[in-house]
N, C-alpha and C positions, 0 to 999 in steps of 0.2 A: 409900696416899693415901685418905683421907676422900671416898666419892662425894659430890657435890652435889646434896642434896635439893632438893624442888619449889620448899619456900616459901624456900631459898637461893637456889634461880636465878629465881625471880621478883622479889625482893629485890636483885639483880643489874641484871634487866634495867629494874626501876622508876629506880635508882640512875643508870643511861646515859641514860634518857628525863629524868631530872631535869637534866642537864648540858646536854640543850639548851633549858632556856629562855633567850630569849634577851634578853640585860641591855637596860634602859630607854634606857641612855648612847649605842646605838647610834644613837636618835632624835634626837640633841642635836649640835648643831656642834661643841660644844665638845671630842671626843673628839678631831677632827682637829689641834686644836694643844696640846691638855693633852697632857704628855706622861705622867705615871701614868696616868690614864684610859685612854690608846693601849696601853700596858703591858698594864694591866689585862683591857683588852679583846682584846690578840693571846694573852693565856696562856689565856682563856675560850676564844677562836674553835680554839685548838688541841687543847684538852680536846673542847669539841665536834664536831673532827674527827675526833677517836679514840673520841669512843661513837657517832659514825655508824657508822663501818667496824665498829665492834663488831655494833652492833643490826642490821647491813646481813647479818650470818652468821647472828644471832639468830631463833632461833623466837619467836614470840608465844606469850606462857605458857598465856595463857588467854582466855577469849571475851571479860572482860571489858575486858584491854586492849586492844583493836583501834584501839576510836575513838581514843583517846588515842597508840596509836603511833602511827596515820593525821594524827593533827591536829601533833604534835611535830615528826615527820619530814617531812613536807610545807612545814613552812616556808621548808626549805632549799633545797626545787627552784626556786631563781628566780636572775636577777643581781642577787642585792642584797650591799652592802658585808659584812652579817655573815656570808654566805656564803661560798662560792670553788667553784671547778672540782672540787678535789676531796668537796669538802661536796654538791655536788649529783650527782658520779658515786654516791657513799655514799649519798644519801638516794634516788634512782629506783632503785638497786638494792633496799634494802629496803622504798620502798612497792610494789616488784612481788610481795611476800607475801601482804599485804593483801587482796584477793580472793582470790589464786589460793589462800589457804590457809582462807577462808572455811568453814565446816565446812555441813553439810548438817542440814535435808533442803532448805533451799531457797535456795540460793547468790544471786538474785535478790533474794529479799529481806533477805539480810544485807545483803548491798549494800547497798540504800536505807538500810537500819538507820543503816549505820556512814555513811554523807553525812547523813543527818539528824540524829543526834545530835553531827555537826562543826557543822552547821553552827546547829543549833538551841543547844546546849551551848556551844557555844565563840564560833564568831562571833558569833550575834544581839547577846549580851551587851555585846561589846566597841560595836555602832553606835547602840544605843538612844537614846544622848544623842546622839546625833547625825544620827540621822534623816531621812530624805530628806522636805523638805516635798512633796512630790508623789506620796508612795506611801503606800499604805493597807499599814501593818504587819501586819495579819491575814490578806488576801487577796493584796496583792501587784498589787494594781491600780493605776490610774494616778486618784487625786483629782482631781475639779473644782476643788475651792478648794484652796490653799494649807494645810494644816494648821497652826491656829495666826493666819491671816493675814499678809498680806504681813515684815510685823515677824520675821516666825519664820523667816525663809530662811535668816535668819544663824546661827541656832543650828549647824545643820551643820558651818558652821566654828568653833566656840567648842570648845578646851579638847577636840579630839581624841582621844578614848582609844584610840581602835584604831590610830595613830599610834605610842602611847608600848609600852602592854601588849599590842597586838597585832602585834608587829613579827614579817612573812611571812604577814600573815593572807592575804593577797591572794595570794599562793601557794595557801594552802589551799584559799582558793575556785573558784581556775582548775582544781587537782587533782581539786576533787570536781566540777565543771560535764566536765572531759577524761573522766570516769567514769559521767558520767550517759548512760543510755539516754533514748531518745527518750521513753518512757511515764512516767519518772521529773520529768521537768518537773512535771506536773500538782500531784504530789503535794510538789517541792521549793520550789516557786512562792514561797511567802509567806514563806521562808527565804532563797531567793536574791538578789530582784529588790532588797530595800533596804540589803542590803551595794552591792550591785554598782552605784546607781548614785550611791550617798554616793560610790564609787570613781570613775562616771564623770563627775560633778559636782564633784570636789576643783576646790579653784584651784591646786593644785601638779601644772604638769607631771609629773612621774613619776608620782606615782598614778594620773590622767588616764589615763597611756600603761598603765598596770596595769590600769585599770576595760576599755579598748580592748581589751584581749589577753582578759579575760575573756567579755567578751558576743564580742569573735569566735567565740572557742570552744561559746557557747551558740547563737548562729546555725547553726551547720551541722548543728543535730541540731534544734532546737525548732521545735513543729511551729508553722506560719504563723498556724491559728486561734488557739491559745494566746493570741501575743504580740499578734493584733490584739485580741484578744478582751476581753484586759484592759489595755488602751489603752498598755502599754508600748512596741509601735513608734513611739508618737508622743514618747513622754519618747526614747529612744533618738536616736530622729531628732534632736532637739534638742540631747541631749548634745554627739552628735557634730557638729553645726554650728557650734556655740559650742568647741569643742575645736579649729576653724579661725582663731580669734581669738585664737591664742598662736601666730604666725607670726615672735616677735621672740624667744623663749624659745630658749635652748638645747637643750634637748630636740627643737626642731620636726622635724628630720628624721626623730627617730623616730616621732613623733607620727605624720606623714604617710602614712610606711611601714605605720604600726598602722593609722591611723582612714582613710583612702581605702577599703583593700580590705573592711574592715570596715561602711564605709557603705554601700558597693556591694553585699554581700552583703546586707543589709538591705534596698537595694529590691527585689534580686530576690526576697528571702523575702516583698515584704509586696505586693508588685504584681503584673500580670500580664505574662506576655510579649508583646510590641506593641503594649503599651497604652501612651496616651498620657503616663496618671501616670509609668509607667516611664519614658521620655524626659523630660519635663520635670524629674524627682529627678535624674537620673544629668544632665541639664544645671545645675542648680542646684549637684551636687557638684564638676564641670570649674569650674564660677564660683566657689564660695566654696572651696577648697580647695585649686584650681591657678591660676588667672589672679587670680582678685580676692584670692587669700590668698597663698602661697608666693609668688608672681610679682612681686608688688605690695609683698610688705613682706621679702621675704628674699632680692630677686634682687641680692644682693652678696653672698652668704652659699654658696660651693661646695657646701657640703654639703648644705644647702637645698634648692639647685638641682638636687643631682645625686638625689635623696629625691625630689624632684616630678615627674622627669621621670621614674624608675623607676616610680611609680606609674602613668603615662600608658596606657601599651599597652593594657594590660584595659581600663580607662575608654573609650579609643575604639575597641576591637572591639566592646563593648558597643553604643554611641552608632551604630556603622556610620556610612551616610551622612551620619547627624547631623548628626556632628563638623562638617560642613565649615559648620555653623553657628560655629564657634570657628575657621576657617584665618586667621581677619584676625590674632588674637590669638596663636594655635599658631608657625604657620610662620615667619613674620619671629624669633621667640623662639631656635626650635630650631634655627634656619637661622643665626642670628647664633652658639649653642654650641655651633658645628663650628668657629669661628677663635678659636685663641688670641688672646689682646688683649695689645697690646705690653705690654713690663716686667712681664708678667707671667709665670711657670711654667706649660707646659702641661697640662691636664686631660684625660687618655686618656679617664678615668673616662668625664666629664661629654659628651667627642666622641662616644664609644663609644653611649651612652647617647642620646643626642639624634639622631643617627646612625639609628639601628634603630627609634628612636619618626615618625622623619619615613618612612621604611621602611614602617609600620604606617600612616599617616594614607593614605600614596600607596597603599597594599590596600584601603582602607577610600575612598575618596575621588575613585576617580579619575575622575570624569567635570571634576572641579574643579583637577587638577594641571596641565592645559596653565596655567590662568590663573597659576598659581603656578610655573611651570618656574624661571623666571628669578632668581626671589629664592631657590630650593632651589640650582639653578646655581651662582650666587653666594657662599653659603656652602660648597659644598661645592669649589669648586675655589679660594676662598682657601686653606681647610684644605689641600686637596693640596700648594696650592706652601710654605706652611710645612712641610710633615711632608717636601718635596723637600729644599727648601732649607737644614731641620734635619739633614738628612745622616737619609734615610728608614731606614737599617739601623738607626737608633739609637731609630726610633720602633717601638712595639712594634706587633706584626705582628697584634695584633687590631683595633685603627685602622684601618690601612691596607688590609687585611680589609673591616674594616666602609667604609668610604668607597667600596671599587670596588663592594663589592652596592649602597651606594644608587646609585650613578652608573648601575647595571644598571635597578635599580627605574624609576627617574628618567626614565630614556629607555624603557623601555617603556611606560611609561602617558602619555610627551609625546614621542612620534617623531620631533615636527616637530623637535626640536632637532639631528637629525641631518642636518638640511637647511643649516643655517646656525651655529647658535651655536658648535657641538662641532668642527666644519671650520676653524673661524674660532682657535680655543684650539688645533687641531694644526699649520695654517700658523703661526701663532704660536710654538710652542715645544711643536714633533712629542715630543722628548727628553722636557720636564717632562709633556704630559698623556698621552703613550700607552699607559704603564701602566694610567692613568685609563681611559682613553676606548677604548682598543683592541681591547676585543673587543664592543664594543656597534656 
């Protein structure tokens, strides 16, 4: 057998990297019900399954293709449709080469090499036309005016190219922000900030929730002065305020799950601790986010609900005493999604969940739970006699679980009820509450 020379297996591995670009059609609706196109596009996505798993064994020939296997194979680390499970086990297994096989003498600065020239080379290109009117494309700061004037906002939205030819760029970019060092900000700056926040500025749910996942990931590492420094925690801030105004969108649970924790970590990056900005941001997020947004435009929507309420805990251990600025609005909410509502199918999820958040307010709050006993009371022992009278074996055993720790909580931060309410519910019916009630 014939060895494989250099410039044949580099010729090889260029050939694998060329099978995953990834075709236009996948951007178009119309893949889903043409049926050649669907064809077209499952024989492509399975070619491109197979020079993953190839290039995933594959060494990197040469220095010069790094950026380019970094930017190819990155596309596919995300959930998006041209994707799958197995396309993205193949693609983090081979972008874990990428550095670690970085050559020397200064691994450090390859690194930035090969993030700069993805994102200088490859992204910038695709957002140009498209532009964030409130970022300075050279520095990466946040503009006073409008670039262009009010007129030019819209450009952003016109005629998408990183939509069509950049399909996974958005992948790339969280890959190479996951890979940034803290010192590399500085210098990635003016590269970064106007993809990201064309991405957090889309009007299309999903890239919103994409643009979210990205500056999460640059929050936990960028340093505080940077981002004030060049006015982008205020565009951020804004982002994600207005990313609260698609509460009717399909997407929104996800949205919630992304931009909550992600707002949150933003005011602790840009505020101090006990300071009063900090409290008034983190009250402004409970407002536009969970009571004035989820609560108010999605509370028919389970998943919605059971999304807003997962987010809660952190928000008020944060808030502490806060909160009990919001008990008018919280409590009756949470207290109400511990009973099933007739004709309808029970939601363990959503008890479970509202359950352990009323849990957390009663830690966080209690010089204010006597005044609230009753209406917590109230929800939580409707819930018992449904999950009784459901035949309780059939209810799962994290429920019923979580119900006796709040019924625990509950009565230790309002003992008066041990004086009358709780005596009053086991003269009544010892059998139905004393699994409840019985060891408090």
């Amino acid at each position: 057998m014939t060895p494989v020379t250099d410039e044949e297996s580099e010729q090889s591995f260029i050939s694998h990297l060329e099978e995953l670009k990834i075709p236009e059609e996948w951007a178009r609706h119309e893949w889903e019900t043409d049926a050649d196109t669907l064809r077209d596009l499952n024989a492509w996505k399975a070619r491109a399954t197979r020079a993953l798993e190839v290039l995933s064994r594959s060494s990197i020939p040469t220095d010069d293709n790094y950026h380019e296997f970094a930017m190819r194979i990155a596309a596919f680390d995300g959930n998006d449709k041209f994707s799958s499970g197995e396309c993205r086990v193949s693609a983090q297994r081979a972008l874990e080469k990428v550095f670690v096989a970085c050559p020397e003498p200064s691994s450090g600065d390859r690194r930035r090499k090969i993030l700069k020239d993805i994102l200088e080379y490859d992204i910038k290109p695709l957002f140009l036309a498209n532009a964030h009117p409130r970022v300075n494309l050279d520095s990466g700061r946040k503009l006073f005016r409008i670039a262009g004037g009010p007129a030019a906002a819209q450009d952003m939205y016109e005629d998408q190219l990183w939509k069509r030819r950049g399909l996974g760029c958005w992948n790339v970019i969280r890959w190479s922000v996951i890979h940034m060092q803290r010192e590399d900000f500085e210098l990635l700056w003016p590269l970064l900030i106007p993809p990201l926040m064309t991405l957090l500025d889309d009007y299309d749910p999903p890239f919103k929730i994409r643009g979210i996942e990205i500056a999460h990931e640059m929050l936990r590492k960028v340093d505080a002065n940077l981002i004030n420094r060049t006015g982008i925690s205020t565009l951020l801030s804004s982002s994600l305020t207005n990313a609260f105004a698609f509460m009717t969108a399909p997407e929104t649970p996800q949205l919630l799950v992304a931009a909550v924790p992600c707002y949150q970590d933003l005011i602790y990056l840009t505020t101090s601790e006990g300071s009063e900005q900090r409290f008034e941001k983190l009250c402004e997020l409970m407002t536009s986010a969970i009571i004035g947004g989820a609560w108010s435009y999605g509370g028919n929507q389970l998943s919605t609900m059971e999304a807003s309420i997962q987010v809660l805990p952190p928000l008020i251990h944060a808030l502490g005493i806060g909160t009990a600025r919001f008990l008018k609005a919280l409590i009756p909410q949470l207290s109400d999604m511990l009973v099933t509502k007739p004709f309808l199918p029970a939601t363990p999820r959503l008890q479970v969940l509202s359950a352990d958040c009323l849990c957390v307010i009663i830690s966080e709050c209690p010089p204010r739970i006597s005044f609230w006993r009753l209406r917590i009371l109230d929800g939580l022992a409707r819930c018992w006699v449904q999950l009784k009278e459901g035949n309780a074996k059939a209810s799962p055993d994290i429920v019923v679980e979580t119900m006796q720790k709040l019924a625990q909580e509950l009565v230790k931060s309002a003992p008066s009820l041990k004086e009358k309410e709780i005596p009053r519910l086991m003269d009544k019916d010892p059998a139905m509450f004393g699994s409840l009630f019985g060891d408090v």
